[in-house]
Structure formats: structure tokens, C-alpha cells
N, C-alpha and C positions, 0 to 999 in steps of 0.2 A: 504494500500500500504506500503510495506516495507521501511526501511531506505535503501537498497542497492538498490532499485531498483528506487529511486528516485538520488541517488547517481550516478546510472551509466547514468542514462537520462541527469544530470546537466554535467557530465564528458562531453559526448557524443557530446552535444553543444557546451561547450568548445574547445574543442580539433576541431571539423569541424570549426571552427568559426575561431578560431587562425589560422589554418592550411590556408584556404582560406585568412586570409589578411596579412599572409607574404607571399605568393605564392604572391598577387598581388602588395605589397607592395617590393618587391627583383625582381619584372618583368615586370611591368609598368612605364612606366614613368607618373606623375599628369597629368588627363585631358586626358591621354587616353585609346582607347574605342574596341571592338571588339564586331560583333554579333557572340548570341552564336543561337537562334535559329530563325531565321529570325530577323527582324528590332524589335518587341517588348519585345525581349528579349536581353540585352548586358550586360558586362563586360565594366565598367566605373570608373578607378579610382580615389577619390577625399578626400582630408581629411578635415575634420572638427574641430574645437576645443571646442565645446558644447555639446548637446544632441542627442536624437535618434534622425535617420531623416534628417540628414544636418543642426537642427536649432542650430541657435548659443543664448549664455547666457555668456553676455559682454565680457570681454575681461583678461585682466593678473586676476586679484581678481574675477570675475567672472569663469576660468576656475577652478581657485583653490580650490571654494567654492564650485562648480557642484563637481570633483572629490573628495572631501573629504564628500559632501553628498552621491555621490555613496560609497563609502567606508563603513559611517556609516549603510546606507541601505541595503548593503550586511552582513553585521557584525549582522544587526538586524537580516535579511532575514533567518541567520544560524538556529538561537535559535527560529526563529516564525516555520521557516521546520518542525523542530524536534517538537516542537510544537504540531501543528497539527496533524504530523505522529503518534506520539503517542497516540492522542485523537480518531487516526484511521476515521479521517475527508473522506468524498468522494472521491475517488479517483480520481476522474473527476478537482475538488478540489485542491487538492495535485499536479497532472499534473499540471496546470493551473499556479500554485504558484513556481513548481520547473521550467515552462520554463521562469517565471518572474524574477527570481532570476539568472538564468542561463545569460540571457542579461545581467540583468544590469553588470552580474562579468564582462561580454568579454567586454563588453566597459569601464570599471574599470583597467583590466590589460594594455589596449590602454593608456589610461589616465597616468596613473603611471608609464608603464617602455617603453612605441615604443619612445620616447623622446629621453631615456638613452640607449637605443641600437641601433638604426639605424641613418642613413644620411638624410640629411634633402632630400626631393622631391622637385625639384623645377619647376614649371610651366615652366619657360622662359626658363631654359637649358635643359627641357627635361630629366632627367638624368633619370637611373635608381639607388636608394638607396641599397644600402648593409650596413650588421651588421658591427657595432662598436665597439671598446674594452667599456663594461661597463661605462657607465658615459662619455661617449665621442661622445655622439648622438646628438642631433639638440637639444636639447633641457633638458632640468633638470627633477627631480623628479616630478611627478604629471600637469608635461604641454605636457605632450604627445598627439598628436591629431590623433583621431578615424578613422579606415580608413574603407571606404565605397566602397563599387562595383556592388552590384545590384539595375539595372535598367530596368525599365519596360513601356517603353512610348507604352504604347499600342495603341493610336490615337495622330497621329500628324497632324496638319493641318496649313500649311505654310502661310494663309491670311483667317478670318473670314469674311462670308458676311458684307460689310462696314451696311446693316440695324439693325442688334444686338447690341443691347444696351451694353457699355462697353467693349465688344471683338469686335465690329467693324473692321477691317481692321487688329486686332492683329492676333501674331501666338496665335493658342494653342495647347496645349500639355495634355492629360490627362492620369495621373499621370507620376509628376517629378521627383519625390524625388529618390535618389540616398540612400542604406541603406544596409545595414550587415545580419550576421544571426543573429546575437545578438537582432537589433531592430527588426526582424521578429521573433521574440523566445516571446521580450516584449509584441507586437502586438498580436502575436496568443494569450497569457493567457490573458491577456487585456479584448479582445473580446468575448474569448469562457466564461470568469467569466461573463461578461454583459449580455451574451446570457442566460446562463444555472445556473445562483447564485439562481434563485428559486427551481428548482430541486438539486442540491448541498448542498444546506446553508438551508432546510428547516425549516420554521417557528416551534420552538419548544413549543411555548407558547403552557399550557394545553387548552384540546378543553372544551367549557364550558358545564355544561349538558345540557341534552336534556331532561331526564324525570324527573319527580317530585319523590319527595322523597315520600317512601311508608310509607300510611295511619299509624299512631300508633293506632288507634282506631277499637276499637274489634265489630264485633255485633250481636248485643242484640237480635240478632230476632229468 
């Protein structure tokens, strides 16, 4: 697989990924929701200040330290690409790796600059946020928080029969999480490397022999 065509794949992500969370982030106000295709499919705004996913990972010195690990992770991620690309690794491989690299950037650029350019979102006023002069956003360098919009509660169930152990009488919901294209970029190479790493990364160790080495001995007969 080529360098450009790994290049135009990471753009590609980028750029729909950005494009989708200031569309939602300049048109939403926090906490709200629209269906786009019936009820399992919505449009949910919600920002985070940790990792993929909604999870959070503590609080001021812990977002600093996530975002400056993504930083270095992406910095690595340059030189492991080119890496590989050159080795002319799987392309299956290579995919795999550029839409891993491609996430972690889009939630990297959240991290570091939606901080220093936009209005904060606030819950309680409902607002809609708009761009900022530079440096005059909600927030400083590298405490920018990730913003998230797709939601997928494909079963919802308002009261569990009270006999099931633990869900008894609770709601449930399966699948919650609120997430980007970025952590679906993470998630697809994730998975498809877990799935297909033996077909991809195959075992290069020489195979041992099988037959005996031939007689030196001449004969006599």
C-alpha cells in the first residue's frame, strides 16, 4: 500500500470527523439529542475530558497527561506508518494501523485546540457555543474536551423483570456509550487487527524439515 494512499485515508477521517463535531459543537446545545433514523439511531451531544468512549482518566493532571500521551502516540504512530509502509506490510495491516492513528489524531486536535477556540457549552443554559478569537475559549492549551455525538441505544427497556438477578426492576439500555468517528476509526482497526493478525502478521519462523538428509553412502552392490 502506498504512502499516499494511506495518507489520503488518515486525511479523509480527519477532515469527516472535524467536520461533524463543529457542525455539532456550533449547533447543539450539551445534552441535546435528535433521531436520525428511528429511536436506535441519534444525534447526542456530550463532551468528555478523557478517552475514547465517554471514559474519563482523573481530572486537571490527568487530562494533561492523556493528551500529551496522545501527542507522543501520534508522533510515534508517524514514523511506525512509514515504517511498515515501507516494509510493504499487509495491507489489510496498514489499513488497520492508519484508521488507529487516524482516531487517536481527531481526538488529539479536541484535546489541544476546541479549548482555545470555542465557548464553553453549558448544560444549564443550554447555549449554543460559537468560535472564539484564539486563546479566548473555555478553556487553555491541551484541556480541550472531546466532543461526542453518536448514539446507538438499540434496546431500551424502561423496568427489568424484578426476578433477574442485579437488573431486577432497573432500566436497561444496550449499548450506551455516546462516541465520534475518531473512536469508531480506533475501534474498527482494534478489532479487525484481533480478528485477522494471523492472516496479516504471519508466522515467519523457518518451517522445520521434513525429510532426512540424503544418504552420503555409495553402494557396493
Amino acid at each position: 500500500m502506498k504512502g499516499k494512499h494511506v495518507a489520503l485515508l488518515i486525511i479523509a477521517i480527519l477532515v469527516a470527523d472535524q467536520i461533524l463535531k463543529i457542525y455539532i459543537k456550533t449547533n447543539y446545545y450539551l445534552g441535546e439529542e435528535h433521531n436520525m433514523l428511528g429511536s436506535w439511531f441519534r444525534l447526542h451531544f456530550v463532551e468528555n475530558k478523557g478517552m475514547a468512549w465517554g471514559w474519563e482518566f482523573g481530572d486537571g493532571f490527568g487530562k494533561i497527561a492523556l493528551t500529551l500521551f496522545r501527542l507522543v502516540a501520534v508522533i510515534a504512530g508517524t514514523f511506525y506508518l512509514r515504517h511498515i509502509i515501507q516494509k510493504q506490510m499487509h495491507k489489510g495491516f496498514v489499513v488497520c494501523a492508519s484508521l488507529i492513528y487516524a482516531g487517536a489524531a481527531g481526538n488529539l486536535i479536541d484535546s489541544m485546540f476546541y479549548g482555545m477556540i470555542f465557548e464553553n457549552s453549558d448544560y444549564y443554559v443550554q447555549n449554543v457555543a460559537n468560535f472564539t478569537a484564539f486563546g479566548k475559549g473555555y478553556a487553555s492549551f491541551l484541556h480541550g474536551k472531546v466532543v461526542d455525538m453518536l448514539y446507538f441505544p438499540i434496546i431500551q427497556i424502561e423496568k427489568m423483570p424484578a426476578w433477574m438477578p442485579f437488573l431486577g426492576g432497573q432500566p436497561f439500555e444496550f449499548f450506551s456509550p455516546v462516541f465520534n468517528l475518531a473512536d469508531a476509526a480506533i475501534s474498527t482497526g482494534v478489532i479487525a487487527l484481533f480478528i485477522w493478525q494471523k492472516k496479516w502478521m504471519p508466522d515467519n519462523k523457518p518451517a522445520a524439515a521434513t525429510s532426512e538428509p540424503a544418504s552420503t553412502e555409495t553402494d557396493n552392490s
